[in-house]
Structures are given as structure tokens and as C-alpha cells.
LOBAFI-822163 format. One record per residue (C-alpha): x, y, z. Coordinates in steps of 0.02 Angstrom, whole numbers, padded with zeros to 5 digits, always signed. Example, Ala and Ser with C-alpha at 12.3 -4.5 7.8 and 13.67 -1.06 7.14 Angstrom:
2
+00615-00225+00390;+00684-00053+00357;
//
This chain:
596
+03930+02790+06031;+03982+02930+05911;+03878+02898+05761;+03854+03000+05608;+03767+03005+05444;+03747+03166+05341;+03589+03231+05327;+03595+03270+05145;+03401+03254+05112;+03365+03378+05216;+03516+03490+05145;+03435+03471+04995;+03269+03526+05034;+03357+03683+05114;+03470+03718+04963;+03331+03681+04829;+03157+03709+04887;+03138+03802+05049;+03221+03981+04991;+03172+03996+04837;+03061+04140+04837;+03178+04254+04960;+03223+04373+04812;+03417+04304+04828;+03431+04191+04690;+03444+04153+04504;+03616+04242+04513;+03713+04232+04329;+03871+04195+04413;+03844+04051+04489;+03727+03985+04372;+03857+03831+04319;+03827+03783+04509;+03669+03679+04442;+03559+03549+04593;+03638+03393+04513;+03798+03482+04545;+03791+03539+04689;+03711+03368+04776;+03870+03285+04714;+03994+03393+04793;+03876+03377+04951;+03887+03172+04925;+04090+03180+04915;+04084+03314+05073;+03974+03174+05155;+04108+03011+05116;+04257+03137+05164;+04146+03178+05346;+04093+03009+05385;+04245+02895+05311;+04404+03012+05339;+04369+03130+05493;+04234+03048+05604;+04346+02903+05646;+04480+03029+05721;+04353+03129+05817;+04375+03020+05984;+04548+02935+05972;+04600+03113+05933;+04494+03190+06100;+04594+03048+06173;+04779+03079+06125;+04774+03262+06094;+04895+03382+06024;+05058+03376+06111;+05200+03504+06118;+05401+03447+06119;+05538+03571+06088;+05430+03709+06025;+05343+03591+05904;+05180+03559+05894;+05108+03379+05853;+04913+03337+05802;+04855+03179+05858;+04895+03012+05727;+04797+03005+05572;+04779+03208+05572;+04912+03263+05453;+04848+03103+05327;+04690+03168+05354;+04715+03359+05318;+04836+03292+05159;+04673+03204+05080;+04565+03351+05120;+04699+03478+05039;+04729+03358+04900;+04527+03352+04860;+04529+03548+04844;+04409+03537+05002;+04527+03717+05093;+04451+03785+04889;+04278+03743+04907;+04221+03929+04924;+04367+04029+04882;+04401+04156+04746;+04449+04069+04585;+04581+04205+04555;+04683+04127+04674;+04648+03960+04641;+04484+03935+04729;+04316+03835+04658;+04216+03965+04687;+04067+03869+04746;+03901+03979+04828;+03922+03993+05006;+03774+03861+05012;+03855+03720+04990;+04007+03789+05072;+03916+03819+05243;+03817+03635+05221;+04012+03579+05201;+04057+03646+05349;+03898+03575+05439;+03961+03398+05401;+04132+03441+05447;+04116+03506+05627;+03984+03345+05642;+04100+03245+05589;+04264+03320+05691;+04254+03490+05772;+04434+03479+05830;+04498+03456+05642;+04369+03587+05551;+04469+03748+05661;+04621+03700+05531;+04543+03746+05381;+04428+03857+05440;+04538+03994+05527;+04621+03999+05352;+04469+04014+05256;+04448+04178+05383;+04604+04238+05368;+04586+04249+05177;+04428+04340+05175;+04543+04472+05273;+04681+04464+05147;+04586+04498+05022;+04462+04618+05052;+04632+04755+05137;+04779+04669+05080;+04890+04764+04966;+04901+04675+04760;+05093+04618+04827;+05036+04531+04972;+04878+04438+04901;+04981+04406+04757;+05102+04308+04868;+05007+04228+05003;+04819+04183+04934;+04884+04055+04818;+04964+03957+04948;+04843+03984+05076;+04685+03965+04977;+04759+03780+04906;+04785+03736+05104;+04982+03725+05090;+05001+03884+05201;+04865+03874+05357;+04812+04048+05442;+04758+04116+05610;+04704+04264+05688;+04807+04316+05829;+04703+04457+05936;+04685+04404+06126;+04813+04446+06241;+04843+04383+06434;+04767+04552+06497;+04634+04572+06373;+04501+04486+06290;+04350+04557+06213;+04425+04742+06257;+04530+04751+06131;+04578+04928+06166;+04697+04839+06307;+04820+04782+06170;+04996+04781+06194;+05086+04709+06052;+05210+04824+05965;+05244+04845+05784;+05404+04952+05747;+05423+05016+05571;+05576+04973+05446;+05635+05046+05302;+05617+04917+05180;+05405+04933+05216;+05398+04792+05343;+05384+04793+05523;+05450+04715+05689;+05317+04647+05819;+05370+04607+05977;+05213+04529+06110;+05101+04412+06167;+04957+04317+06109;+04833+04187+06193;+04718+04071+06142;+04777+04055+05958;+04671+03933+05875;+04786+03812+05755;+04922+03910+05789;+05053+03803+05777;+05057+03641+05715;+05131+03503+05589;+04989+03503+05453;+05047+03636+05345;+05242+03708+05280;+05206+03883+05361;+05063+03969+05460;+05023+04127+05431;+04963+04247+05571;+04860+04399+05550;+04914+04482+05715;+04831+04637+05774;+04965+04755+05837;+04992+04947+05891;+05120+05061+05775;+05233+05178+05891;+05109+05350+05867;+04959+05241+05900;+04812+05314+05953;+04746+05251+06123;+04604+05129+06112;+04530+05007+05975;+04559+05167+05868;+04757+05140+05870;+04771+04945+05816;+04845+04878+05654;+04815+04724+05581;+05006+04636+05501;+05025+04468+05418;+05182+04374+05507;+05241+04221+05426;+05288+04076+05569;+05439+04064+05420;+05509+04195+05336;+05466+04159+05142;+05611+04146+05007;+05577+04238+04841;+05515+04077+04747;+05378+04048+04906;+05447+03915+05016;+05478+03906+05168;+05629+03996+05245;+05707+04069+05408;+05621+04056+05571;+05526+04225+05603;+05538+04246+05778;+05364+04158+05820;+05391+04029+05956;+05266+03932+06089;+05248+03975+06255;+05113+03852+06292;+04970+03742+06224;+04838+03782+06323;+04740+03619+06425;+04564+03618+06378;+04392+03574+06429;+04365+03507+06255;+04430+03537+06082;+04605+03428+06109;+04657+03382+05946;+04641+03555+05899;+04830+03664+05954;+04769+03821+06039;+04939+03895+06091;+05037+04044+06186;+05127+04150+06053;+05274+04256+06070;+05331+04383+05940;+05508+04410+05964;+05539+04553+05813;+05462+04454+05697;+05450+04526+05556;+05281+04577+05482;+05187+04676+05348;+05051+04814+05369;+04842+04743+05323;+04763+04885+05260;+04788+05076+05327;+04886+05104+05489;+04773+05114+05653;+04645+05026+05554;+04659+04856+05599;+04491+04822+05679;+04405+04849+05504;+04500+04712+05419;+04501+04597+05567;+04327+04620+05597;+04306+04554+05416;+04366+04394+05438;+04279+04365+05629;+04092+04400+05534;+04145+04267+05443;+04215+04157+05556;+04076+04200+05674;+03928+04145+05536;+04051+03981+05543;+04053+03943+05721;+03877+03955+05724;+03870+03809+05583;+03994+03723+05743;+03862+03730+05833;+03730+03640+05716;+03863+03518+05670;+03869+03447+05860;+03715+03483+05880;+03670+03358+05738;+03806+03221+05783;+03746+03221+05959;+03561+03199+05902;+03614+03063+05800;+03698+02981+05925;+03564+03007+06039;+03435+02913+05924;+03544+02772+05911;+03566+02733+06082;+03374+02777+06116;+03328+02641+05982;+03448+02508+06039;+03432+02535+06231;+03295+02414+06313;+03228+02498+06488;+03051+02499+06556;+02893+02479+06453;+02798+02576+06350;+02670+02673+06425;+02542+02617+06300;+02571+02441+06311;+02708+02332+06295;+02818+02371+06114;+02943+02245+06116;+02843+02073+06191;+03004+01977+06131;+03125+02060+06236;+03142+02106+06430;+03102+02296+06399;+03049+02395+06270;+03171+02518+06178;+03173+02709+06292;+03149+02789+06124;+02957+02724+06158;+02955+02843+06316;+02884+03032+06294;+03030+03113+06419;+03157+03032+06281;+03042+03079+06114;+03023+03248+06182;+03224+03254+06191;+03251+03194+05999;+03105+03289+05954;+03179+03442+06028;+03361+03410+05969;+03265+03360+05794;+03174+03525+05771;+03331+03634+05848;+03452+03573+05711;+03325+03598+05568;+03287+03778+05592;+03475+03821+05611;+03507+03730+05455;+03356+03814+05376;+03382+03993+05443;+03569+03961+05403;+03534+03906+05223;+03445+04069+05211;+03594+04187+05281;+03681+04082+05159;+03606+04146+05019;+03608+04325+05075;+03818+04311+05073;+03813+04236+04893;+03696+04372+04856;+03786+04518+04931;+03933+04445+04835;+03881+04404+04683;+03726+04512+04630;+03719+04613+04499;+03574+04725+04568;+03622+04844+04704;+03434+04827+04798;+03462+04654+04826;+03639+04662+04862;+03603+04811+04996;+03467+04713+05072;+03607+04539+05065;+03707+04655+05162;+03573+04708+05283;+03505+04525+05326;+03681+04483+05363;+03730+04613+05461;+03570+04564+05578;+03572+04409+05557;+03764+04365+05583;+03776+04377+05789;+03597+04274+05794;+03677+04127+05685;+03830+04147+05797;+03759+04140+05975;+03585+04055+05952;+03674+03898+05850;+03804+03877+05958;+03694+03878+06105;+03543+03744+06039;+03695+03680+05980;+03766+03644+06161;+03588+03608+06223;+03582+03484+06069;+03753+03388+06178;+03694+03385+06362;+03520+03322+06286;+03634+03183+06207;+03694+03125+06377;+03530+03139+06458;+03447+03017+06342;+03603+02905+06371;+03574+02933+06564;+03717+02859+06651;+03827+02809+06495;+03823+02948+06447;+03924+03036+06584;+04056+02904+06542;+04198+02937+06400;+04193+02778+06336;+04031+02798+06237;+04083+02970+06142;+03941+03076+06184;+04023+03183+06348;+04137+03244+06194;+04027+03321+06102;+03971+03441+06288;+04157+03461+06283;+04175+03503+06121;+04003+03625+06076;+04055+03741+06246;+04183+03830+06164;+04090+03891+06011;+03971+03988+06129;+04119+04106+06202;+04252+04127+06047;+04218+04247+05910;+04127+04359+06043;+04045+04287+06191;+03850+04256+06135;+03821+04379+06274;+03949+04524+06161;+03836+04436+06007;+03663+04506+06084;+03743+04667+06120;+03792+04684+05966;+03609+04639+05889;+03543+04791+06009;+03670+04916+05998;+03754+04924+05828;+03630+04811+05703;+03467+04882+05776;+03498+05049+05745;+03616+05043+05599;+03539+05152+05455;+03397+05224+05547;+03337+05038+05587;+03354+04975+05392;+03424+04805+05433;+03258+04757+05537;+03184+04787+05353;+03258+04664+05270;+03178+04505+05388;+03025+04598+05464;+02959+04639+05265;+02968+04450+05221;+02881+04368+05377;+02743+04507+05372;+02711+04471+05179;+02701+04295+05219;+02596+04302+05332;+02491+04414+05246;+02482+04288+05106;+02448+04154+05210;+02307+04203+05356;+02177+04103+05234;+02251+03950+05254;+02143+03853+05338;+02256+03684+05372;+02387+03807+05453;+02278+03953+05515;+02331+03882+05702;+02514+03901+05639;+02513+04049+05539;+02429+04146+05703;+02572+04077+05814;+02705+04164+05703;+02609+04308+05695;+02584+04327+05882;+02778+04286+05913;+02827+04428+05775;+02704+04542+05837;+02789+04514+06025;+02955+04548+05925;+02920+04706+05857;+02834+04775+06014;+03013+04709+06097;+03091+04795+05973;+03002+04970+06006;+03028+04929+06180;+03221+04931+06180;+03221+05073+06043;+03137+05161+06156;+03198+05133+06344;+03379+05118+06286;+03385+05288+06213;+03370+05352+06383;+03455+05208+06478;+03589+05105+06370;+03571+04975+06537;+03408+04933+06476;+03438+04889+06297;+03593+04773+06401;+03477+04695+06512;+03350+04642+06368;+03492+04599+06219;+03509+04397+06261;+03327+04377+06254;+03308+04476+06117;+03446+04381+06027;+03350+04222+06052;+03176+04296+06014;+03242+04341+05850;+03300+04178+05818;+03153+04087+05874;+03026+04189+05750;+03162+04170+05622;+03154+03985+05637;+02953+03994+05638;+02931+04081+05498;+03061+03938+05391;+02973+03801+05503;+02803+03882+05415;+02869+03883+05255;+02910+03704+05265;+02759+03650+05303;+02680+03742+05154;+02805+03650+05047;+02785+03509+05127;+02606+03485+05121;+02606+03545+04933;+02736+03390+04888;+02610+03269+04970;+02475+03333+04900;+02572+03314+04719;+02604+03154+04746;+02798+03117+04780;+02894+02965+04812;+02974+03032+04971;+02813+03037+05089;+02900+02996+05224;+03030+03136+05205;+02908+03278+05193;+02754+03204+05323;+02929+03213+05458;+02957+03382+05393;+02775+03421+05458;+02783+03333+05634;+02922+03409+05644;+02859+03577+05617;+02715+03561+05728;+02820+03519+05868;+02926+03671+05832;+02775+03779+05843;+02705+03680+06008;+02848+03646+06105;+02986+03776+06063;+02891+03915+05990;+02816+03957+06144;+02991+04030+06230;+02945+04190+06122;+02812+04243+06255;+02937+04199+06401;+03108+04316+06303;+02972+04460+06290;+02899+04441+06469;+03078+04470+06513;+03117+04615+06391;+02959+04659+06469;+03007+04671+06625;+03154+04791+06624;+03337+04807+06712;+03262+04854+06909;+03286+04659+06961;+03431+04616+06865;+03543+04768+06926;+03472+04825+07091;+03589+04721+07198;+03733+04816+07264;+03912+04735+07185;+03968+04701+07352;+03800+04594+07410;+03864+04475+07275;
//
């Protein structure tokens, strides 16, 4: 059974306690953003979640989008749904007030987002890819052309995608084919392909606007020769509605594993006409904008399953009667005790438990960083936002998406047998999280970006900006003596991180194939000391509040279980990534290609 509740409390503590000492806050311009604020815009995100979008999630996994004469339909109850959501300035949350945005911190926009994909993964794609596609608008966009299209698209009557894959080519983008042929009037005409368009066609909005990366005739060869254009599905009319067809059509929506009720389509150009993103030849830059965003988002995807399958997983494990307790019967009144009694199941939900609180609390912290690198007044802190970011964005990306998808088939386990079955909603949400582990950048492109661009960007600067903080802390904290045990754990698994990090510095200088072989454990060593050291900090806080005296004991004594398990149970991967960092590329590449 798909169930779902938002986990505001521990939003809260995430948003109001955990970061607050991580040199990114107390910024003027979002100082109207105040906590009673903020945890009522969370509340409303919460009713919208649980009361408008979860009860679509299955019948629309069920019915799907469906394509008839070139039109593309969403599944019932989609385009009433999107209309409330647009209506309740929900496409605004985050955007630029200048074109009619609310301007809220990234925060609350990314613990929007959580409850969203939670909620319905299928629907969130919508608003998302347009969120995306105005972060690329703006930040290249000529005046004219923000002028004209962020208004519409920022109030969620115009929708956007990005339109880079291509039958022949995926991640190498260099492969592209699409042609954009100059006019005189400043436009241009793109003629191609495109596959795997997320949202990109369907009945929700009055036009959809794709950012289509494209080659000009005196292209260079390579990623260096590719434009980015902005092609209307309709031509617009001077007063901005909706006009002529612009030569945008559907080949196909594409039959998926999971994801059904959202449209991801073939797209032909036929000379549609288009207008240039930034410099010629210079797409990448611009598009590359609005996939670091989108890729910080699809790792909140994968905490948003991750959390709706947990939930749903504790439901069934506290309602299901099989066996009896270990320690003694637990139910005497019934014929079997609830599983949620046995250790196999507890160590499931504890797992799934402690996965989806670090991503939210090592998300709440990148979080921060973009607000800060947005809107800080000092240039050390906004050069260090950018820094933490730039590390920390392909982490978020892959390691979310896949405790995320671990979070699902956990789901199923604990529902054994049922849970293979449709009927109870949970083989959805394995369905569902796979995807968010391969678009925006396979996780496996993700770690080699960690180990080939962010490591050594700026002589290794970006490591600064997390290794300083977890070494101060624990610093700070080796006198502790409730969490001494703790605090040595994190120190061990950052001291194995930075002796991993030497290691690749070092061997993939001489041998890129090295750095290759060690980026996916690297990737999730990163992650897993990033999530110790907020797991840590909880604790602290947690054990503080208790010791003050505070009327929600229960909340923070579950924040320290939960911690402890994090550190006993999970934790301990950091010594198996760095065995196998360790351990080198001989094994992993000495069989012949053919032998395969």
C-alpha cells in the first residue's frame, strides 16, 4: 500500500537546527524567510503532496500517458492537478521575483521537492524540467528573450525541457547531429532528432518550450561546436499566446520500465524555428547550467522514493502478523506477532530510516551552499558556496538516487511476496527510483566527474571546503566522552578518505584508468563520511535538547538510535570503498574484451 506522510519534523530539524554553524547563513536577503514562515509553506507543500498528487501516483502508473494524432494525453486527474499546483504559485516557489517568482531559499524549495517526488515522481518531471530550463534562460539568455519567456514559464503557463540526447548518442554529446541554419531576421531553423525528452509533449500547459542543443553550419567538431536555441512547440504572437505550429511533432512516446504518467517522447525538428542561448558553439556552458541543477534535483528523486517506500514499508511491517517474536510472544491476542518485531525486517526500516535522513541532512546542507552562493554578500563564503557545490553536486546526484533505489527493493523485501505484486503499490516505486540513477549523467559519469574535473579543480580547492569543516569538528569534539566511540569512527572513515584521495591524485596522474577504476567507490565514500559527520552533529544536538529538557523526547532520542545505527551498520562500507580504491585497476581491466 502506497502510504505517505511528510516528514516535516525532521525537515525542520534540518532547516533550523542541524546547519546552523556551517558559515552559510544569516543572509540579509532572505531574512523575511523567518522559521514560522517557512514551516507554513512546508505544511501547505505537505496537504498539496499528500491530498492532491499521492492519490494519482498509482492510477496514473496504471493508465499512463497516451499518444493519438500527435497529441499527447497525461493520465485523468493530471491536468486538474498541475492547474491547482500552478494556481498555488507552487512552479514560483524558488524563482527570481523579477519574473514573477517567490523567491524562497533553495531550502525549502529542495524539502518541496522531497515531498513532491514522494508523493508522485511521474508528476514532479513537469515542473521540474521547467524550473531547469529557467535557470538556463536566465543565467545566457539575451534581455529580449528572458523578457519574453520567464514570465510565462516561471508562473507554470509555458512548461520547458531540455532536448540533448539523440538516437546515436547519449552521454557523448560530441555525436550530435541536429542542425541549426541561420536567418536573417536573428533566428534560426533546426532540423533533427531528439530522444528521451522528458515532458516533452503534453496537455498540461499552452506551449512547451525546448532548449535544444544544436550545431550552427561552421561548427566546430566535438562538444566544442554545439549551441544551445530555445524552440517554442508554438510559434508565439506578439502579445504572448500561443500561435502557429513550429515544426515540433512526435515520433514516439517511449514504453517504460517505470515513470508512465510522465510523456518521455521522440522529437522531430522539421525547420522549426529557434533562437540562439548564449554565444554560438557555446551551448554546453548554458546547458550544463540547468543539468547541475536538475541533477542536485534528481538526487532529492531519489530521497523522495526512498522515503515513500520506507513509509510504506513500516506500514505493512506493523500491520502484517507472521511468526513470533524471537523474544517471546508480542501479540498473545492474535495468531502471530507483527514482522516489524523481527531483526531481518528492523534492520531493513532501520537501514531505509538512516539512508533517507542523511540525504535529507547532507542535502539540507548543499542547500544552503546554493542560497549562499546566490545570495551572499561576502565573496569568501560565496567562493567556498560555489566550491561545496561543485563537489558536492554529482555525490547528491548518484549516491541519493542510488540509497534511493535501495530504499524501493528494501520496500518489497519487507512486503515479501506482496510486494512483487502491483496491486499493493510498492513494485512502483523500484520502477519508478531506477531511472533517476541513469538520467542527468549515469551515477557512473557522476563519479567520474567527482575524480576528474571536481578533484582537481583549482589545485584541489573544492576538497577544502568539506574536508576543513569535518576536521574542525572533530577537533572540537575528540573530548566528548558520550560520543568518543562515534567521533573516532568519523575520524577513521575521513582519514581513509583523504588517504583515498592522495591515492587517486596520485596513481591517476600517471594512469587516468586508475582514477576510473576507483571513482564509484570514491563517490560513495564521500557520501558516506558526509552523512557521518551530519549523523554526528545530530547527535550532539540531539543529546543537548534532551538534556535541556524539551517536549519532543521522542523526536530527538530517534534521532540518536538512529544515528548509532548509521555509525554501526552503514558507516562501516567506508573501510570496504577504500579496500577497493585500495586495490587498484589490475583485476577490474585485465580480462581481454573478447573473454567477455
Amino acid at each position: 500500500m502506497q502510504v505517505y506522510e511528510a516528514p516535516l519534523r525532521d525537515m525542520r530539524f534540518v532547516i533550523h537546527e542541524l546547519h546552523q554553524n556551517d558559515g552559510f547563513g544569516n543572509i540579509e536577503a532572505l531574512s523575511e524567510f523567518t522559521p514560522d514562515l517557512v514551516d507554513a509553506v512546508l505544511e501547505e507543500a505537505a496537504k498539496v503532496a499528500t491530498e492532491v498528487l499521492l492519490p494519482l501516483n498509482r492510477s496514473g502508473d496504471i493508465e499512463g500517458c497516451t499518444l493519438e494524432n500527435g497529441v499527447v494525453r497525461t493520465p485523468k486527474g493530471f491536468k486538474e492537478a498541475y492547474e491547482m499546483f500552478r494556481e498555488g504559485g507552487w512552479c514560483a516557489l524558488a524563482s527570481d521575483p523579477e519574473w514573477g517568482g517567490q523567491g524562497l531559499p533553495e531550502t525549502v524549495n529542495k524539502m518541496t521537492e522531497e515531498m513532491i517526488c514522494s508523493a508522485n515522481l511521474s508528476f514532479s518531471l513537469y515542473p521540474g524540467l521547467t524550473h531547469g530550463a529557467t535557470t538556463a534562460i536566465e543565467g545566457y539568455a539575451s534581455d529580449e528573450l528572458k523578457a519574453f519567456y520567464l514570465p510565462k514559464m516561471v508562473s507554470g503557463d509555458w512548461s520547458g525541457t531540455m532536448c540533448l540526447t539523440e538516437p546515436h548518442c547519449g552521454t557523448d554529446l560530441g555525436m550530435l547531429r541536429t542542425k541549426a541554419v541561420p536567418q536573417d531576421d536573428d533566428s534560426y531553423k533546426l532540423s533533427g532528432s531528439k530522444i528521451f525528452i522528458s515532458a516533452g509533449e503534453h496537455d498540461l500547459t499552452e506551449n512547451i518550450v525546448h532548449l535544444v542543443l544544436a550545431r550552427l553550419p561552421d561548427a566546430p567538431e566535438g562538444v566544442k561546436g554545439i549551441s544551445l536555441f530555445i524552440v517554442p512547440k508554438y510559434l508565439p504572437k506578439d502579445d504572448g499566446t500561443p500561435g502557429p505550429s513550429n515544426g515540433v511533432s512526435v515520433a514516439a512516446i517511449e514504453h517504460k520500465m517505470g515513470l508512465k504518467a510522465s510523456a518521455t517522447c521522440q522529437l522531430n525538428f522539421d525547420d522549426s524555428t529557434g533562437w540562439l542561448v548564449g554565444k554560438p558553439h557555446k551551448g554546453m556552458e548554458a546547458m550544463f547550467t540547468m543539468m547541475n541543477t536538475e541533477r542536485v534535483s534528481v538526487g532529492v528523486q531519489g530521497l523522495g522514493v526512498g522515503e515513500a517506500a520506507y513509509q510504506s514499508a513500516v506500514w505493512y511491517a506493523k500491520d502484517r502478523l507472521q511468526g513470533r517474536s524471537l523474544s517471546g510472544v508480542k501479540n498473545p491476542k492474535g495468531p502471530a506477532d507483527p514482522i516489524i518485531v523481527h531483526p531481518d525486517v528492523r534492520r531493513m526500516l532501520m537501514t531505509m530510516r538512516a539512508y533517507n535522513e542523511g540525504c535529507r541532512a547532507l542535502g539540507g546542507w548543499v542547500s544552503r551552499a546554493l542560497d549562499a552562493e546566490r545570495y551572499s554578500t561576502d565573496p569568501e563564503v560565496k567562493q567556498r558556496a560555489a566550491d561545496f557545490i561543485a563537489l558536492m553536486t554529482p555525490v547528491v546526484k548518484a549516491l541519493f538516487t542510488d540509497l534511493g533505489y535501495e530504499n524501493a527493493n528494501l520496500a518489497v523485501q519487507v512486503y515479501g511476496g506482496h510486494g512483487y505484486i502491483a496491486e499493493t503499490g510498492v513494485e512502483q516505486y523500484v520502477r519508478d527510483g531506477r531511472i533517476a540513477m541513469i538520467y542527468e549523467g549515469t551515477n557512473g559519469i557522476q563519479a567520474l566527474d567527482l575524480v576528474g574535473r571536481k578533484l582537481p579543480a583549482h589545485m584541489g580547492r573544492n576538497l577544502r571546503s568539506f574536508f576543513h569543516p569535518v576536521s574542525q569538528f572533530i577537533e572540537a569534539n575528540k573530548g566528548d566522552e558520550q560520543f568518543k566511540p562515534m567521533i573516532e569512527a568519523l575520524e577513521k572513515a575521513f582519514g581513509a578518505l583523504q588517504l583515498s584521495t592522495a591515492t587517486i591524485a596520485q596513481k591517476g596522474m600517471k594512469d587516468p584508468e586508475e582514477a576510473g577504476a576507483a571513482a564509484t567507490d570514491y563517490l560513495r565514500l564521500t557520501g558516506l563520511v558526509a552523512m557521518a559527520f551530519c549523523f554526528a552533529q545530530s547527535a550532539l544536538i540531539a543529546r543537548d535538547r534532551l538534556a535541556g529538557g524539551t517536549d519532543e523526547a521522542g523526536f530527538y532520542k530517534a534521532k540518536l538510535t538512529t544515528a548509532q545505527f548509521y555509525f554501526d551498520r552503514i558507516l562501516p562500507q567506508a573501510t570496504t570503498a577504500f579496500l577497493a580504491i585500495k586495490s587498484g585497476k589490475a583485476s577490474m581491466m585485465a580480462l581481454d574484451a573478447e573473454a567477455f
